[in-house]
C-alpha positions in Angstrom: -33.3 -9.1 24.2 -33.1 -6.6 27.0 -29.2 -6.2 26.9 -29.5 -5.6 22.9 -31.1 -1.9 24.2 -28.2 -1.7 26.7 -25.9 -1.8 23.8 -27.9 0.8 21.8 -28.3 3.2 24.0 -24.1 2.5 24.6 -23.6 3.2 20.5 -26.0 6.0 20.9 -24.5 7.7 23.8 -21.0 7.1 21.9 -21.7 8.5 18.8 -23.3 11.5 20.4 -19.3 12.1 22.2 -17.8 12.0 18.7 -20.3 14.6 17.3 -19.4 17.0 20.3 -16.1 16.3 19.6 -16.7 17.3 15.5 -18.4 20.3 16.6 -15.4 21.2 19.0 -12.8 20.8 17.1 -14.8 22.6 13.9 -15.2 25.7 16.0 -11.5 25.7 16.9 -10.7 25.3 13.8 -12.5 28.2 12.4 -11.3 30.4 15.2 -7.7 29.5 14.3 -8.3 30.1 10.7 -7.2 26.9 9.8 -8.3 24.4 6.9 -11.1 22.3 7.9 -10.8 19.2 5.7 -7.3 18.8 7.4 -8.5 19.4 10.7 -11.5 16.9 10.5 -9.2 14.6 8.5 -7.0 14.5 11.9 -10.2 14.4 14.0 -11.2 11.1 12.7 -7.7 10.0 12.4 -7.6 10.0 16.5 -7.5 6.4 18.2 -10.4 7.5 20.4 -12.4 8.6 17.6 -11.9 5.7 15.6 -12.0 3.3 18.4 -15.4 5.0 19.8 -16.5 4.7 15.6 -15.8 0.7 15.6 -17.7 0.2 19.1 -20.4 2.2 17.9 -20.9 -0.1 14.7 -20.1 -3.2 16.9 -22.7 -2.4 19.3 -25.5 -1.8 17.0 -24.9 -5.1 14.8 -24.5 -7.0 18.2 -27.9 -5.5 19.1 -29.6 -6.1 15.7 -28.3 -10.1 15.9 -29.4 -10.2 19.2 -32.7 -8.7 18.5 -33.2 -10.6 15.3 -32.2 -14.2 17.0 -34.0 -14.0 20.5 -33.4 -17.0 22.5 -30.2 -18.2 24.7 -27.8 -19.2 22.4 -24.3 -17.9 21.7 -24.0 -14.7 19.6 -21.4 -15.9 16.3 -17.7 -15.9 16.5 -17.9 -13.0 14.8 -20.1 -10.6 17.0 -17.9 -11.9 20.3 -14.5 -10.9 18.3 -16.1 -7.5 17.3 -17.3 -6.7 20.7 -13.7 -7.8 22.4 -11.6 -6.0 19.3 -13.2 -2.6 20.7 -13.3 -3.3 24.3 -9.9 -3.5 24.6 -9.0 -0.1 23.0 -11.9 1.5 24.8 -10.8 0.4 27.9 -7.0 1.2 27.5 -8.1 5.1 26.2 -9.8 5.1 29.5 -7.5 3.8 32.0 -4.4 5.9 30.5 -6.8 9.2 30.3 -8.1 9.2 34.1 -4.6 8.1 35.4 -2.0 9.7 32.8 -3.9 12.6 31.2 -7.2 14.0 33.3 -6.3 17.7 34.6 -3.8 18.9 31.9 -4.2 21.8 30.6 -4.8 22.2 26.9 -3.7 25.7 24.8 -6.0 25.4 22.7 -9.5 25.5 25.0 -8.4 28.7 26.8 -10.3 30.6 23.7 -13.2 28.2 24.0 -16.8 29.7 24.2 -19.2 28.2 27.4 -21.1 26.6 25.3 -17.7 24.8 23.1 -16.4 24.2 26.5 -19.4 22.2 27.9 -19.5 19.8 24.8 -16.0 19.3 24.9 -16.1 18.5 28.3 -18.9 16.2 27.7 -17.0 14.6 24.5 -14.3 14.1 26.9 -16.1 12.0 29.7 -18.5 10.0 27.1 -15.2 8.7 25.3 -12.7 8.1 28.4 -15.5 7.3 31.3 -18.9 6.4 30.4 -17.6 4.5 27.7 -15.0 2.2 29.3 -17.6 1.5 32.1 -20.0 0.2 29.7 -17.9 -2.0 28.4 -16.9 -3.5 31.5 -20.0 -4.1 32.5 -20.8 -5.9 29.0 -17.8 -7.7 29.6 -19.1 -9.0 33.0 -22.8 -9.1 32.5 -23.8 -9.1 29.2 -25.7 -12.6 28.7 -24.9 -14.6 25.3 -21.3 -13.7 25.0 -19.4 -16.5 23.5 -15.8 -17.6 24.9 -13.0 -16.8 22.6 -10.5 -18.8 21.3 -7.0 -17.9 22.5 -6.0 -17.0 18.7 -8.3 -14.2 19.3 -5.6 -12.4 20.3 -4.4 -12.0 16.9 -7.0 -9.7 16.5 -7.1 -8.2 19.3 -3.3 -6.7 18.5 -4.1 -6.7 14.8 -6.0 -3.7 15.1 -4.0 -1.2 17.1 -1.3 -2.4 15.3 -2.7 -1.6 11.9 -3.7 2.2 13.2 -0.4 2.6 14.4 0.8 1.9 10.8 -1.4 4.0 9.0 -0.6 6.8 11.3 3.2 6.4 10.8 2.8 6.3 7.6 0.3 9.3 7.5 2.1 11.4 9.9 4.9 12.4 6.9 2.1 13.0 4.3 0.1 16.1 6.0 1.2 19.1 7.5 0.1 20.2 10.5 -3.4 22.3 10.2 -2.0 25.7 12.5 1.3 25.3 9.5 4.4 25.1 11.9 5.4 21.7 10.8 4.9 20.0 7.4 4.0 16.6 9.2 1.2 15.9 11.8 1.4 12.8 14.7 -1.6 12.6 16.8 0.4 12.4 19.8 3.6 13.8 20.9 4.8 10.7 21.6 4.6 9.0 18.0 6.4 12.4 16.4 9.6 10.9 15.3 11.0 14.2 15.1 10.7 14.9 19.0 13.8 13.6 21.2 14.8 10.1 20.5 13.2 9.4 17.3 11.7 6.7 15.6 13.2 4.6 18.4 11.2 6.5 20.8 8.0 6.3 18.8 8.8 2.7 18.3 9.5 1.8 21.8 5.6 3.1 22.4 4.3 1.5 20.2 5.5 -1.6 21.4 4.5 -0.5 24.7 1.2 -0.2 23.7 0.8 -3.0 21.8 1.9 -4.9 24.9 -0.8 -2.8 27.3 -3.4 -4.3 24.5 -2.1 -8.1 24.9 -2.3 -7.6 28.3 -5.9 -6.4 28.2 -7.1 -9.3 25.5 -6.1 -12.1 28.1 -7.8 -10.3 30.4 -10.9 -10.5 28.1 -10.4 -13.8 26.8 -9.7 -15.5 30.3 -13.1 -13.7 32.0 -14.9 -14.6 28.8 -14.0 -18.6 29.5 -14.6 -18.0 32.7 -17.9 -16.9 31.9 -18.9 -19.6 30.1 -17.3 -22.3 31.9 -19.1 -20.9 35.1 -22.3 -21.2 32.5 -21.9 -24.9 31.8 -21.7 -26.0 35.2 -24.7 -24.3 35.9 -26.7 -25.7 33.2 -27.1 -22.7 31.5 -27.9 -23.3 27.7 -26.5 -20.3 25.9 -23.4 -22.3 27.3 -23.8 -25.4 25.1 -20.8 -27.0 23.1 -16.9 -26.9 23.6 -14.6 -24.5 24.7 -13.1 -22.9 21.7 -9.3 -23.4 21.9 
């Protein structure tokens, strides 16, 4: 039961990232005199902010199982896939922030107040370092995970791939909040109207999708590891088959 408060107090510090970031990007917003429904409509359009949403929900129902079913058996099929569907994009948001993205400057906080500043600082680490961190330790330590079948995968891609659909198909519907364009992408790099087009945004996309099969093996091989490493040690939350 002791992990279940490990996993709270990871939803908890999570959610408190995506409320800085609300209150961030409200202020901003206000100080750039521009619509707030379609600003906080982008916010929780982001991939980190619906990414950090889903782990936050995922965490706090693995917690509440685990609570309510103390013992050493497997969590469900359904917990594990949860819990590995929003590791993966938590842990890709963190590896291309600190490598790609950490350091740039952005426009818009030059105007920020100390006190905006420090939250969106904080917002920034919670999502891209404390965050990721977590969940690698969860992936390595957390007791009760279940192995995953390799189909898992499935979902693994499923998920990215349906957020990168809705935003495609999004980006043409709204106009950009500060009004210079009549569409808004989330990222330069999914604009189709930047150099190289849909081909560009496509190419990715695909790019991505691969960074997230590459990550779900990852996942899925240390989770059989895991268990497999379990059952020769007699362990039983480690009882039954391998799922295939």
């Amino acid at each position: 039961m002791h992990w279940a408060w490990f996993r709270i107090a990871a939803a908890i510090t999570g959610f408190s990232g995506v409320v800085a970031g609300f209150i961030v990007n409200v202020d901003r917003a206000a100080r750039q005199g521009q619509g707030l429904g379609d600003v906080l409509a982008n916010y929780f359009s982001l991939f980190t902010i619906v990414s950090t949403s889903l782990s936050v929900a995922a965490l706090l129902v693995a917690a509440s199982w685990a609570m309510r079913h103390p013992g050493s058996s497997r969590e469900p099929l359904g917990i594990a896939l949860a819990i590995a569907a929003v590791t993966a994009p938590v842990l890709l948001l963190g590896l291309v922030y600190n490598i790609l993205l950490r350091g740039l400057p952005s426009a818009v906080a030059l105007g920020d107040s100390a006190g905006i500043a420090m939250l969106d600082e904080y917002a920034v680490e919670v999502l891209h370092v404390v965050l990721p961190i977590y969940f690698v330790l969860d992936l390595l330590l957390a007791p009760r995970r279940r192995a995953l079948p390799w189909w898992s995968l499935a979902v693994l891609v499923g998920y990215p791939l349906l957020w990168a659909t809705y935003t495609m198909v999004r980006g043409e519907r709204v106009g950009n909040p500060d009004g210079t364009t009549p569409w808004w992408y989330p990222y330069p790099f999914l604009d189709p109207h930047g150099p190289g087009g849909y081909a560009s945004a496509f190419l990715y996309i695909g790019a991505i999708l691969v960074g997230f099969l590459a990550i779900g093996t990852m996942i899925v091989m240390i989770g059989r590891y895991r268990e497999r490493r379990a059952t020769r040690h007699g362990a039983s939350a480690a009882h039954g088959p391998l799922p295939v």
